[in-house]
MARGURO-807258 format. One record per atom (N, C-alpha, C): z, y, x negated; residue in three letters. Coordinates in steps of 0.02 Angstrom, whole numbers, padded with zeros to 5 digits, always signed. Layout:
BEGIN
ZYXALA;...
% end
This chain:
BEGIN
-00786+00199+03233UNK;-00851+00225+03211UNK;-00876+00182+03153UNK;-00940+00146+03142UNK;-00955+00112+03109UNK;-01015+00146+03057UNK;-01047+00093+03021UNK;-01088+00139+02961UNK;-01142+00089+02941UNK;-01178+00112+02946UNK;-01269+00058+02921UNK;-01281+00082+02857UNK;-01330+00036+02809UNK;-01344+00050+02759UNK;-01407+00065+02745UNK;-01420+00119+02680UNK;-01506+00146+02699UNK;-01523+00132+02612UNK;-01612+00102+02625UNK;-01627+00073+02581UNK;-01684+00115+02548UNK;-01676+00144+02493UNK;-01712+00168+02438UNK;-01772+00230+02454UNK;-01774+00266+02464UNK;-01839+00308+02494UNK;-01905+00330+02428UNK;-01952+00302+02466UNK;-02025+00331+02400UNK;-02037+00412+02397UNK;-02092+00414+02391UNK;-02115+00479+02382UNK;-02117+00518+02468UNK;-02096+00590+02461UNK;-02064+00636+02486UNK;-02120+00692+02522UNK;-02132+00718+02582UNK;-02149+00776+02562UNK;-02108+00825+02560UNK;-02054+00833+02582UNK;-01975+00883+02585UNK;-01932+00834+02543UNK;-01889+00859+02517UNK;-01828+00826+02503UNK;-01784+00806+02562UNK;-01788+00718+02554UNK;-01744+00726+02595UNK;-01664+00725+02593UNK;-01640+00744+02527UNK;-01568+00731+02510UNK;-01555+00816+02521UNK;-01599+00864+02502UNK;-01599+00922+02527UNK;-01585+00921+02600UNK;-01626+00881+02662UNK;-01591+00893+02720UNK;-01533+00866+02737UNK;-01544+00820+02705UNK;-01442+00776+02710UNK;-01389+00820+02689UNK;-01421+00847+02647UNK;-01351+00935+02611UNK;-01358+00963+02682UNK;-01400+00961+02711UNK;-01404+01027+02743UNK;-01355+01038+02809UNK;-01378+00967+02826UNK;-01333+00938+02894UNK;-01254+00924+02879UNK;-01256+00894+02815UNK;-01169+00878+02798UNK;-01130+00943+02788UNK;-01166+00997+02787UNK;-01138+01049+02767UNK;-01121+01068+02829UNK;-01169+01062+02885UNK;-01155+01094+02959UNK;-01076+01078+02982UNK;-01065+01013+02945UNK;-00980+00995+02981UNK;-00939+01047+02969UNK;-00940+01072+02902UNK;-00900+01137+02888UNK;-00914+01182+02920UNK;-00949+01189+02946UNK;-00955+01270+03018UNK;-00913+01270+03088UNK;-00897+01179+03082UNK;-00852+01182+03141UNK;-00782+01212+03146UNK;-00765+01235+03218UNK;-00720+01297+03236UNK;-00730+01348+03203UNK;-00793+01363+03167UNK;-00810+01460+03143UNK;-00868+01483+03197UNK;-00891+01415+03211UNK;-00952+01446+03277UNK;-00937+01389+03338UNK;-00981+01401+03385UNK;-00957+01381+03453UNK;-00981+01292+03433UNK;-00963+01237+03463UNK;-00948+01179+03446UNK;-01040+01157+03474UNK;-01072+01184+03523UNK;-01158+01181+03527UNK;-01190+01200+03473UNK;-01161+01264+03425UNK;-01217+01280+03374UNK;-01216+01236+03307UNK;-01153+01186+03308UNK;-01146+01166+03254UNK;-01220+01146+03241UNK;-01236+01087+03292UNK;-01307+01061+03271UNK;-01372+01075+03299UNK;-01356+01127+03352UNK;-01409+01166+03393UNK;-01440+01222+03366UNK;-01384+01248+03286UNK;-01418+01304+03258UNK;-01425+01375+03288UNK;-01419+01400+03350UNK;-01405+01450+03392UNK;-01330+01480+03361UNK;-01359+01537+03339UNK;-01296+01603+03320UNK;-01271+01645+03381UNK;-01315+01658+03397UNK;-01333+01697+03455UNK;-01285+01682+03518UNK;-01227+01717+03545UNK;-01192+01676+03605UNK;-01243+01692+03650UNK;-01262+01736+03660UNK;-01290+01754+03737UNK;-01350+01696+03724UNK;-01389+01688+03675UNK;-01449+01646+03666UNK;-01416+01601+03662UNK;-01382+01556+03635UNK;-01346+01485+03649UNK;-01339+01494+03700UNK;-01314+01522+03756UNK;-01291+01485+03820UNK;-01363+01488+03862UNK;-01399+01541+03842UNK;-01468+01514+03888UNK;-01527+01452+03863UNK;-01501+01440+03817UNK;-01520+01368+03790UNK;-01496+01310+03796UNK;-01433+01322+03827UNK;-01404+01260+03825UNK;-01434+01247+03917UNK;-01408+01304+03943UNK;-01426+01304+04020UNK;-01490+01291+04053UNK;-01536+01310+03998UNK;-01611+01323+04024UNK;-01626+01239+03995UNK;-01604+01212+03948UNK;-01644+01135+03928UNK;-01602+01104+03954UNK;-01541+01106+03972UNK;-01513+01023+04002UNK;-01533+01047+04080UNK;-01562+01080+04103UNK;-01578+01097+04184UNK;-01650+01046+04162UNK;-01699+01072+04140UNK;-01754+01053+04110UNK;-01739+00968+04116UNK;-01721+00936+04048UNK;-01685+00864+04046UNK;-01683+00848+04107UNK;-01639+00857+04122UNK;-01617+00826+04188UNK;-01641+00824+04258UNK;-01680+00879+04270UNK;-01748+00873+04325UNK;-01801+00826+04288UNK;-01813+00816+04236UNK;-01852+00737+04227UNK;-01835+00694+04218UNK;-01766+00661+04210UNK;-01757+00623+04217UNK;-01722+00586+04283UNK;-01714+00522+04257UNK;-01697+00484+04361UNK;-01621+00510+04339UNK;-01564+00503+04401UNK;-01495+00492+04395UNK;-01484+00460+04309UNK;-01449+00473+04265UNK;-01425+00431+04245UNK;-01340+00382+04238UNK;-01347+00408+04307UNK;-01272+00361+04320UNK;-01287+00293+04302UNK;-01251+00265+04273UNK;-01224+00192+04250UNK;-01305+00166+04213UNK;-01319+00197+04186UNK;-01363+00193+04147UNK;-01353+00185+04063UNK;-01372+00152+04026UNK;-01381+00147+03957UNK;-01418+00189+03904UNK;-01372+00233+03857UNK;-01432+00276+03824UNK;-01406+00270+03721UNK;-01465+00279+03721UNK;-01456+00275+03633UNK;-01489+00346+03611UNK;-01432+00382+03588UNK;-01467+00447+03583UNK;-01461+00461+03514UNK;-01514+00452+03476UNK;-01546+00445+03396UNK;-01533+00528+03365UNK;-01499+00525+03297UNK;-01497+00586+03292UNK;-01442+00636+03319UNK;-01395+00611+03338UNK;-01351+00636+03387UNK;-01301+00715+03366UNK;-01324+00731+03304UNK;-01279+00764+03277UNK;-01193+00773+03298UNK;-01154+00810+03329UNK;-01093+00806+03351UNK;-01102+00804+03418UNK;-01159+00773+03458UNK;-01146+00726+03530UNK;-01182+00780+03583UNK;-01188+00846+03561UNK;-01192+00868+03633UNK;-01238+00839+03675UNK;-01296+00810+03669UNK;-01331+00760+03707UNK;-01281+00728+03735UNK;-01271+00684+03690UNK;-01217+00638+03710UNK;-01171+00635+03754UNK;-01129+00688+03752UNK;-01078+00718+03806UNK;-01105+00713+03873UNK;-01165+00767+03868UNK;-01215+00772+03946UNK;-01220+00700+03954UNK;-01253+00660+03935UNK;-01271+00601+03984UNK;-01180+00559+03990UNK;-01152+00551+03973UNK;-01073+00517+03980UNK;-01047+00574+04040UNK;-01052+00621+04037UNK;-01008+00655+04062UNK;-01064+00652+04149UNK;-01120+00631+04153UNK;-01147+00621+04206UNK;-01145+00526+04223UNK;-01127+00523+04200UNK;-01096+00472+04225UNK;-01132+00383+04177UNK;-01179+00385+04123UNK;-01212+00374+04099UNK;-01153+00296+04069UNK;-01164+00235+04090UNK;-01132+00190+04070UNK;-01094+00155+04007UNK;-01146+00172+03931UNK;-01138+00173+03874UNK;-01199+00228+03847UNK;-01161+00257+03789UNK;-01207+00310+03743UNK;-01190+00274+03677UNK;-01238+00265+03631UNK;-01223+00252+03581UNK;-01265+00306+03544UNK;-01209+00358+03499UNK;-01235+00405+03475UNK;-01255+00384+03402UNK;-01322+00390+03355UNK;-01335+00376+03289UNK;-01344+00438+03249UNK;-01304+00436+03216UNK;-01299+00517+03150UNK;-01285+00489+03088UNK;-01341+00505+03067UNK;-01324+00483+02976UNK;-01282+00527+02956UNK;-01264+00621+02971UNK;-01205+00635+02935UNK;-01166+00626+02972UNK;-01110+00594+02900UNK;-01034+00562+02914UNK;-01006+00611+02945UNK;-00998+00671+02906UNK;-00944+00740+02964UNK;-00958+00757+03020UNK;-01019+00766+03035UNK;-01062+00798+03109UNK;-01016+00705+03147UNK;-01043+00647+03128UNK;-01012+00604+03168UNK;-00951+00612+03184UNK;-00908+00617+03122UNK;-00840+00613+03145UNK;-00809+00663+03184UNK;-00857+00746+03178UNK;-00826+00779+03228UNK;-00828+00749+03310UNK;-00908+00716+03347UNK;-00932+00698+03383UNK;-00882+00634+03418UNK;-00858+00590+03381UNK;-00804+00551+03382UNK;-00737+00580+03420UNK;-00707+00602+03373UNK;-00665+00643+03387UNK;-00644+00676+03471UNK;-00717+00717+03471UNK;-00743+00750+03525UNK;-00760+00713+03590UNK;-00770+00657+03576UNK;-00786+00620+03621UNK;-00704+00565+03668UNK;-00662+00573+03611UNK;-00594+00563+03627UNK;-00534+00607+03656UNK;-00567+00679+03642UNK;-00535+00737+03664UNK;-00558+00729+03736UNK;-00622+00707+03763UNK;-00639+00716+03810UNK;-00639+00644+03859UNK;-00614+00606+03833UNK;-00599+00546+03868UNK;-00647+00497+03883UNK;-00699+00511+03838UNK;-00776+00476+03861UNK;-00751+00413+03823UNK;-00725+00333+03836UNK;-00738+00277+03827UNK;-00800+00246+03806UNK;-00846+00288+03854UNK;-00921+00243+03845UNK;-00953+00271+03788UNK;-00918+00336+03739UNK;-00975+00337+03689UNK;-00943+00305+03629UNK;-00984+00292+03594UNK;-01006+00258+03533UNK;-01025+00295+03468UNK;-01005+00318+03424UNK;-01013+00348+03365UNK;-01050+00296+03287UNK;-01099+00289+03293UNK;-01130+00270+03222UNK;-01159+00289+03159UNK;-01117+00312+03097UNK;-01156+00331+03049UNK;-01214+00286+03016UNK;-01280+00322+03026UNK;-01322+00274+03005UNK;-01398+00325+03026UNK;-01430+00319+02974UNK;-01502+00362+02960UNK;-01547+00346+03031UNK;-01591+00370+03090UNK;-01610+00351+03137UNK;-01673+00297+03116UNK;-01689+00301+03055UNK;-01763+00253+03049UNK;-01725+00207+03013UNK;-01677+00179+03008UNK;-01634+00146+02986UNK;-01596+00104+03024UNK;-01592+00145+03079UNK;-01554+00086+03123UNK;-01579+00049+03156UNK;-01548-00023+03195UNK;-01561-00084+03180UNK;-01533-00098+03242UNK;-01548-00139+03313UNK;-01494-00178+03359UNK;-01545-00229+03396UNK;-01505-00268+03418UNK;-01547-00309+03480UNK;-01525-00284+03541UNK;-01494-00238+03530UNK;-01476-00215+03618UNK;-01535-00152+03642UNK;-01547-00177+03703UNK;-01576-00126+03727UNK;-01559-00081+03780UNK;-01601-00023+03775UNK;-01564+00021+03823UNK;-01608+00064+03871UNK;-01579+00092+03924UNK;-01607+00121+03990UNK;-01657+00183+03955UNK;-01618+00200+03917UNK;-01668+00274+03894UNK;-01644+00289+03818UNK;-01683+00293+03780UNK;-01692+00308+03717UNK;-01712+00378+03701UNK;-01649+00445+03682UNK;-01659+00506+03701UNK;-01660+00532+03615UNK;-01706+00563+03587UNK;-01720+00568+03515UNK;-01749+00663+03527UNK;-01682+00690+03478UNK;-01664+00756+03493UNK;-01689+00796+03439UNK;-01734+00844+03429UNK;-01719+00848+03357UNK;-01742+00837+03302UNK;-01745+00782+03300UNK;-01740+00730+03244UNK;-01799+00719+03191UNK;-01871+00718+03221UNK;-01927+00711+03181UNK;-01930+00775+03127UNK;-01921+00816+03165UNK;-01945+00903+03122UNK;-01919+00881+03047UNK;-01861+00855+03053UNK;-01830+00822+02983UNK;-01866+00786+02939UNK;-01900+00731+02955UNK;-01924+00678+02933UNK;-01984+00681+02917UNK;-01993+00650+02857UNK;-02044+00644+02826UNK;-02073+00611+02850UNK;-02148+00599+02835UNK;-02200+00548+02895UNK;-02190+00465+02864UNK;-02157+00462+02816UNK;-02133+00396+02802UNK;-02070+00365+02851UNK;-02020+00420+02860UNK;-01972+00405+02897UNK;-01980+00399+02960UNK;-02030+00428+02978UNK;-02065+00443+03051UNK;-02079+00373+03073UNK;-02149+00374+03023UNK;-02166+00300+03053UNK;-02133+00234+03046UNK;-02066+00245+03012UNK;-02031+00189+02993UNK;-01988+00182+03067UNK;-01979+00248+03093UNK;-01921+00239+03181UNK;-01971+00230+03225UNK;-02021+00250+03214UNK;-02079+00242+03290UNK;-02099+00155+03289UNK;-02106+00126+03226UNK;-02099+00075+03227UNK;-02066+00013+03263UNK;-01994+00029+03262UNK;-01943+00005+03277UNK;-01911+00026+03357UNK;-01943+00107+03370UNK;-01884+00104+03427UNK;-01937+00104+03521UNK;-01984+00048+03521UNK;-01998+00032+03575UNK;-01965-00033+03580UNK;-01944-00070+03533UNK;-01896-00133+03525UNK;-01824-00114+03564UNK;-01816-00037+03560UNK;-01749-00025+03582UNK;-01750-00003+03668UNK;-01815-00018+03660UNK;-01813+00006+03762UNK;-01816-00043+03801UNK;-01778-00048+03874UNK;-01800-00089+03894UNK;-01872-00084+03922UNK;-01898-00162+03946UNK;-01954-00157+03973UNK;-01950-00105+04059UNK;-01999-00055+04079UNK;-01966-00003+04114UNK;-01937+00067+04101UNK;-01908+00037+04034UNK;-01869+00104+04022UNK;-01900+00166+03999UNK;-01857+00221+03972UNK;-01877+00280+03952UNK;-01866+00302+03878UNK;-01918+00349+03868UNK;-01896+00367+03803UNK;-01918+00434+03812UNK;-01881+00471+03782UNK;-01885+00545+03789UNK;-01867+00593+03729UNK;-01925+00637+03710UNK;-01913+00646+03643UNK;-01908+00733+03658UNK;-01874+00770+03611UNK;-01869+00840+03620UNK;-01859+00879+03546UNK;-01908+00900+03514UNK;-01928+00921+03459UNK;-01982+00959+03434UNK;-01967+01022+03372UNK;-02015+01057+03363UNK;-02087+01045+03364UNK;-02124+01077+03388UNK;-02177+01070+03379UNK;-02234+01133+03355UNK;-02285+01095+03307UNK;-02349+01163+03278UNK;-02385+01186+03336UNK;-02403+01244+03350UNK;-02443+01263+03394UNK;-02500+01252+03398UNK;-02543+01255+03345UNK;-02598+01244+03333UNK;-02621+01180+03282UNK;-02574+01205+03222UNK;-02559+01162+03171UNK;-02517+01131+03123UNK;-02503+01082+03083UNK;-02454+01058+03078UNK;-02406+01112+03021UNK;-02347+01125+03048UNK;-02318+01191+02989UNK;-02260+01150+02948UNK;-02281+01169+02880UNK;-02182+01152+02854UNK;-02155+01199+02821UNK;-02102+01181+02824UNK;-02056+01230+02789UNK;-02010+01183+02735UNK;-02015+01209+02681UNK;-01988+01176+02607UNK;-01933+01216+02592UNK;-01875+01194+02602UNK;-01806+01241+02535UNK;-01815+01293+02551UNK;-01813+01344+02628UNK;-01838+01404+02615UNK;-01779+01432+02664UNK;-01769+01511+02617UNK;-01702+01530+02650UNK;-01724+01547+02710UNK;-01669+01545+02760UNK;-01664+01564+02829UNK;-01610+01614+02827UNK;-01624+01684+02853UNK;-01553+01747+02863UNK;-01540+01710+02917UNK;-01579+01691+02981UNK;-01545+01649+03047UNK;-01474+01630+03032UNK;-01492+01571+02988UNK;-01427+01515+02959UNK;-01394+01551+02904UNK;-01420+01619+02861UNK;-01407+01593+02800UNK;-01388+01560+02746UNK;-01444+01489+02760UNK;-01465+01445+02727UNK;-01512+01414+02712UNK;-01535+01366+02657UNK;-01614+01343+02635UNK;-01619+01308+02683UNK;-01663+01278+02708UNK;-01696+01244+02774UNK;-01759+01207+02779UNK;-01768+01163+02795UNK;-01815+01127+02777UNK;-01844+01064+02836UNK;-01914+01081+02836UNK;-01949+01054+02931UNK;-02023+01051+02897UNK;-02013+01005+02955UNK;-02108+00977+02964UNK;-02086+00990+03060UNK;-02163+01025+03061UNK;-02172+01015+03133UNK;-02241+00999+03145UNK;-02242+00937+03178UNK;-02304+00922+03190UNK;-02330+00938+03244UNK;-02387+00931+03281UNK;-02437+00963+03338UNK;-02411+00925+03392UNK;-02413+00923+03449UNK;-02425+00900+03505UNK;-02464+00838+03506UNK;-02496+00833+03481UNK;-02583+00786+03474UNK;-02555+00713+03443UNK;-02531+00730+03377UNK;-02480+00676+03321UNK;-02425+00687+03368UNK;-02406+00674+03398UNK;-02351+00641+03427UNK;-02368+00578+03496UNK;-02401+00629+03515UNK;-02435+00602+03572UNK;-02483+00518+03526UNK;-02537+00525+03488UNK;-02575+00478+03473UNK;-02503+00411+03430UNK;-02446+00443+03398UNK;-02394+00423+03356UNK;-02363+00377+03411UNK;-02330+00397+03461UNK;-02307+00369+03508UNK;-02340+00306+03551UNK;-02385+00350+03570UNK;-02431+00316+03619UNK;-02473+00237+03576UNK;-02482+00250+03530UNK;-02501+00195+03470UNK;-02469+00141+03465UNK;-02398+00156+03477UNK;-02332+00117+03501UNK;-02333+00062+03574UNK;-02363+00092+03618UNK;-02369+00055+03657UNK;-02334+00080+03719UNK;-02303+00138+03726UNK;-02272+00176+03772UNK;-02346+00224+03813UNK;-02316+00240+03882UNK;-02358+00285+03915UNK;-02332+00351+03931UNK;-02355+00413+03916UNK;-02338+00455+03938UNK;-02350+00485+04006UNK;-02284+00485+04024UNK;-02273+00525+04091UNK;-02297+00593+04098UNK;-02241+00628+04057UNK;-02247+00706+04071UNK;-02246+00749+03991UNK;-02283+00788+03977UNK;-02251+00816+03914UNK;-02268+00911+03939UNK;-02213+00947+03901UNK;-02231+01040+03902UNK;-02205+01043+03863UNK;-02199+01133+03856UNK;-02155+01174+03827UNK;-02078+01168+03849UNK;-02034+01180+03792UNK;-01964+01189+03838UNK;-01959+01252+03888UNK;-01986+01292+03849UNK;-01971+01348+03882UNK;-02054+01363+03899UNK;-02064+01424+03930UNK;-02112+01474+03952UNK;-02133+01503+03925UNK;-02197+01526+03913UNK;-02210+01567+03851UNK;-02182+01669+03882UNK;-02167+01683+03862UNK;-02111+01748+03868UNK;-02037+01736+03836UNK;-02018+01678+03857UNK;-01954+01663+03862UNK;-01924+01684+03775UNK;-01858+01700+03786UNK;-01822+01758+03732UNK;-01823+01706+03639UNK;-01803+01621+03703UNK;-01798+01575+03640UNK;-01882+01554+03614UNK;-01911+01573+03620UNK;-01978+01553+03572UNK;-01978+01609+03545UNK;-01965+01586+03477UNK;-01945+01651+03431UNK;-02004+01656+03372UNK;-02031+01585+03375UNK;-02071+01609+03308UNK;-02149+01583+03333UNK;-02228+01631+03321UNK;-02285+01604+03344UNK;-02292+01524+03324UNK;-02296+01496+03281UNK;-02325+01446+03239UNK;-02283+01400+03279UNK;-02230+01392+03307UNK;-02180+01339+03328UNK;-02164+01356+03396UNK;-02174+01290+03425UNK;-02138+01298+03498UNK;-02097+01223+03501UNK;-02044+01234+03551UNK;-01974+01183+03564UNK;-02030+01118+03628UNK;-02023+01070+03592UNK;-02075+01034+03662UNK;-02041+00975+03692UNK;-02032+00940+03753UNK;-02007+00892+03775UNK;-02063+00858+03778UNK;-02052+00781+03787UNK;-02105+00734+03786UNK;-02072+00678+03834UNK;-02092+00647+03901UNK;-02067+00591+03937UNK;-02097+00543+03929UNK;-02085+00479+03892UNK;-02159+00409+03899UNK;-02076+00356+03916UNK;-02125+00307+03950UNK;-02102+00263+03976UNK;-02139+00183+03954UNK;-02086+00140+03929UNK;-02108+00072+03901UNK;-02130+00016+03965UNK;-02197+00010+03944UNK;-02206-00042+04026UNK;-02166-00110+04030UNK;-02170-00109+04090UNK;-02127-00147+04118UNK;-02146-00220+04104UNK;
% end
């Protein structure tokens, strides 16, 4: 497992050393909750398992096979992305997690389970750096975190990481109407401080697309009824764009 270096950050609208506590702390929850909620955040067993069931069904009806396929999955916290595409047969995963513990559980985990092809990297996602490119570029998560400095510092960089053809597929909070954050604010969910930007549908779409990618397909994860859309202001959204060929 290797380690990238991250260079100086300006002005903030969240703290982001506040979310770096927040995540390094998640390593310590492992073996007190099920090994999905470490970074999926789901307390809930009966609700974790219809989340896990209901979005990798989702995932995976949009995307092609990914047998022997190449994926860089940004953000990886302790792999469960990760796992799914290796464990379908997915050629190399190279998982990127700036926290060191969430990696090293993911590592670990990924040796318990015999996966060769994954790859463990500590290293910030707008931070990292390769000339390799890959089949699908799967980014989990990850923005709600980031400040719009950090944002535009990875959107920058990661159509460089697709191939020409390839995919990029993003799956992250999103504002319903408008853009919501949340600053240092306790959660009974977690009980813990917590801290998100969720931007609209609209800024992602113009963010991306600005990039030079086309969008395929974008929704809701879920349905509107469904048990996991828990809060009005926020819904869970998938996004499919594809880098031309």
């Amino acid at each position: 497992m290797a380690l990238c270096r991250r260079p100086a950050e300006g002005a903030a609208m969240i703290d982001p050393d506040k979310v770096k506590r927040f995540w390094q702390g998640r390593a310590a929850v492992v073996g007190k909750v099920a090994f999905e909620s470490v970074a999926n955040l789901e307390q809930d067993q009966r609700n974790l398992q219809l989340k896990i069931d209901d979005e990798t069904a989702k995932v995976f009806d949009w995307l092609p096979d990914v047998a022997g396929l190449s994926v860089l999955d940004l953000g990886a916290g302790v792999g469960q992305w990760t796992f799914r595409f290796a464990e379908r047969g997915a050629s190399r995963v190279l998982a990127v997690e700036y926290a060191q513990g969430l990696a090293e559980v993911g590592a670990a985990e990924a040796g318990r389970r015999g996966l060769s092809q994954v790859e463990f990297l500590v290293c910030s996602a707008e931070d990292f750096d390769t000339p390799e490119t890959f089949d699908l570029v799967y980014i989990s998560g990850l923005f709600v975190y980031l400040n719009d400095d950090q944002a535009e510092r990875l959107l920058d960089r990661v159509i460089r990481f697709v191939r020409p053809g390839g995919l990029l597929m993003v799956r992250d909070g999103t504002g319903v109407t408008v853009r919501h954050e949340i600053d240092d604010r306790f959660s009974e969910h977690l009980g813990e401080h917590y801290s998100a930007t969720y931007r609209t549908r609209d800024h992602y779409l113009a963010a991306v697309e600005g990039r030079g990618f086309e969008l395929l397909r974008d929704e809701n994860m879920f349905e509107e009824g469904h048990p996991l859309n828990k809060y009005p202001e926020t819904r869970l959204r998938l996004f499919l764009f594809r880098k031309p060929a």
